[in-house]
C-alpha angles and dihedrals in degrees: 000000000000112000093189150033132200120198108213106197118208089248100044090081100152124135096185091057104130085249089090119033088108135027108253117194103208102045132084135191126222124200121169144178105235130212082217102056091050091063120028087100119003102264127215098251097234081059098059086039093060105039079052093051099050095041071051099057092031089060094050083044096064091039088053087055096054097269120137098228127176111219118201139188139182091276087061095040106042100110092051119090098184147011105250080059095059094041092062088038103062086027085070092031086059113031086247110192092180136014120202141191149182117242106272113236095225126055101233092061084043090056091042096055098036091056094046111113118210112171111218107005114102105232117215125196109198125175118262091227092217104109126070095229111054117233080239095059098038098092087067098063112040115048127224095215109048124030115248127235115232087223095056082043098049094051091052089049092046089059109040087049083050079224123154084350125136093205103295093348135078119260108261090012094272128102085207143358105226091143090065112045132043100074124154109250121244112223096255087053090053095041082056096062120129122243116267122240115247141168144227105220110168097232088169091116106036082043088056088044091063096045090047088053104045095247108176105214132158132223132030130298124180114197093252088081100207093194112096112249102182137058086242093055078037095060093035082056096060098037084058084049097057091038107051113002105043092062089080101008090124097030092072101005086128099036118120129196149118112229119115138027089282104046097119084054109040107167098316127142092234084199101121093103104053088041093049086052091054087246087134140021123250086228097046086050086048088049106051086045089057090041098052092049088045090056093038102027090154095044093038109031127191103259088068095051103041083057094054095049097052087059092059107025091038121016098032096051086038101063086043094060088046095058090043101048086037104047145143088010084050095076095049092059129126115141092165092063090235109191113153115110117247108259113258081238092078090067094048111020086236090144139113094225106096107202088056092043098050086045098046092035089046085048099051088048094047113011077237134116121159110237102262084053084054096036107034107023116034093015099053091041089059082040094051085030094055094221122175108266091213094069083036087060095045096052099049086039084060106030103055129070098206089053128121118154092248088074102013093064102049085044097049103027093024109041105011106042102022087225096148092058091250119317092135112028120032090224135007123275099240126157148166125220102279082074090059097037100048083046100052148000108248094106085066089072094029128115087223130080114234098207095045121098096182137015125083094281098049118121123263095228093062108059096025081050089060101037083060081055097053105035092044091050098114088060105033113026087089102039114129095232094040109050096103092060089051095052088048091044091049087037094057105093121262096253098050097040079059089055113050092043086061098055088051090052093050086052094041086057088041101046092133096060099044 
């Protein structure tokens, strides 16, 4: 008899959980690959491999402790269409008195959980002790009735974590250093950047498994996995991170551009992933990063590390208490009526224009895309576009392995496509193609031509940019932090306003050839 059993979700990956910090005889954990969670979007394949591999490596870990776990795969789990199926299952298999889990981080697996019915057995949520801001807390400090700035966010959290303070104050005297960093990267300093650290997971057999199996996944996986699927990768990962890649992290953090072996990298954490499984601990992540600029204040400055930290400490807890104190509502919004369908080249990177060939190519290849390829480029062009953010959702839910709904959907529906009328960001992140261009150097190799508005070789940005103006002018013209495009946009002379509304709309009734 087995008096107790543990869930173990593929992205509650923490060995420091307070679980097990002792063996306990009675109990046994249960982690296992789901027919459901294959399939509620279609998932880039190095995403559900890796997920696999470190539930994989998770399970052998606890064995390895002492812990009675019970590992299983899709061979295990095939004639079971949901959770709440193989819970009662292996309740009943095992004489289970109590179940218990740890909080699911999306809604749909909360829901899930919370409406399943075991008579008899006693069900326990516990928290999954992985977030700086507990879900319990979180109500206090977002408020139902007014939306809450990051920045505002970030600052509390800044001083109630004593990180980067000087007493009362910020460290520096600044709360951030966006002045400083954010700069485009010439070739040589591209050229310069360091190598990434990757990884060679044998992924053959869980490869073969979701193929068996008639996974429908999207992208391109080859058997080294690169991902880290351990603590240990996970914490290799970081220390490369703070050696070679803090140094300039804010410096080029939104630069884009594709010379050099790294230039899908840049110098990026990449540890969104590991973070996101619960592999590693946001302070732990903070910490390494202050640690590394204390020991090394003239190679790592403030101002990196500062920016780091407000990722993680800030952005990251922040979209988390969006989707919590907006959900379930949050999902359904779309405030700027969005309609169009997603291109069939986003699934694929058949497209001229160079910057979205070269994300959504780099995305297929890797299931990565730094955040200005998410934000600026795929993302503005969905936003100018007005796709449905529905279909936008679903293809960043799939695409990226670092994705779960709890920070993919404020990101997509809340800051990219300005979906929720404004709760996370205060306008929306629209731009033509002089942001692109002045940001990165993939004009130089477009058929488009960055500067022109119309013409057959104009690009695309410029005169859909402006269409989104102009449709969206009801809502926007008066808007504090947007004055200054209005006046521009009444200012343009009537002809060419007409034509370069027209252009938008040829390529708006032409998206799938651009």
């Amino acid at each position: 008899m087995t008096p107790t059993l543990r869930l173990i979700l593929g992205d509650q990956l923490n060995t420091h959980h307070s679980w097990f910090q002792q063996v306990e005889p009675n109990c046994l954990y249960l982690l296992a690959e789901l027919k459901q969670e294959t399939g509620y979007v279609r998932h880039h394949i190095q995403k559900v491999a890796a997920i696999f591999l470190a539930m994989e490596a998770f399970a052998r870990h606890l064995k390895a402790q002492g812990h009675q776990v019970l590992h299983l795969t899709l061979d295990d789990t095939q004639r079971f269409d949901t959770l709440p199926q193989l819970l009662m299952h292996h309740c009943a298999l095992h004489e289970v008195s109590r179940l218990q889990y740890q909080t699911p981080d999306e809604f749909r697996l909360e829901q899930q959980l919370a409406q399943m019915r075991l008579p008899g057995i006693e069900v326990e949520s516990v928290e999954s002790e992985h977030f700086l801001l507990p879900r319990s807390a979180i109500a206090d400090y977002f408020p139902a009735d007014r939306p809450l700035k990051m920045e505002t966010f970030y600052r509390r959290m800044r001083r109630e974590q004593r990180l980067l303070m000087d007493g009362d104050k910020p460290q520096g005297g600044q709360w951030n250093f966006d002045a400083r960093n954010r700069n485009p990267i010439s070739d040589m300093e591209a050229l310069a950047v360091p190598s990434p650290c990757l990884f060679a997971n044998d992924c053959h057999s869980t490869l073969a498994r979701l193929k068996r199996h008639g996974v429908d996944t999207l992208g391109h996986c080859p058997e080294q996995l690169i991902w880290p699927v351990t603590r240990l990768q996970s914490l290799q990962q970081l220390q490369h991170f703070c050696r070679y890649l803090l140094p300039h992290f804010g410096q080029f953090q939104d630069a884009l551009t594709e010379t050099g072996p790294h230039a899908w990298t840049l110098y990026h954490a990449r540890l969104s992933f590991a973070l996101n499984t619960k592999m590693l601990h946001p302070m732990e992540v903070i910490r390494a990063a202050i640690a590394a600029h204390e020991h090394h204040p003239q190679e790592i400055g403030l101002a990196q590390v500062e920016g780091f930290v407000r990722q993680i400490l800030g952005w990251r807890e922040y979209v988390r208490g969006i989707y919590w104190s907006r959900m379930p509502d949050y999902e359904r919004l779309n405030s700027l009526d969005a309609t169009r369908s997603l291109p069939a080249w986003f699934w694929n990177g058949d497209t001229r224009m160079r910057c979205l060939s070269q994300a959504i190519g780099q995305s297929l290849n890797y299931g990565y895309a730094h955040h200005i390829q998410r934000l600026m480029v795929t993302g503005t062009f969905c936003l100018l576009a007005g796709i449905d953010p529905d279909e936008v959702d679903r293809w960043y839910l799939g695409i990226y392995v670092d994705a779960f709904q709890w920070v993919e959907l404020p990101n997509t529906r809340g800051m990219s496509q300005y979906a929720d009328g404004g709760v996370l960001a205060t306008k929306p992140y629209a731009a033509s193609a002089n942001y692109l261009n002045k940001m990165g150097n993939h004009c130089r190799q477009c058929a488009y031509d960055p500067k022109a508005k119309v013409g057959d070789n104009a690009c695309p940005y410029n005169s859909l940019y402006w269409h989104f103006i102009n449709r969206h002018s009801d809502r926007f013209a008066h808007h504090p932090r947007m004055g200054m495009i209005y006046r521009h946009w009444f200012g343009m002379d009537p002809q060419q306003q007409e034509a370069v509304l027209a252009q938008a709309e040829q390529y708006l009734g032409n998206l799938e050839d651009l």
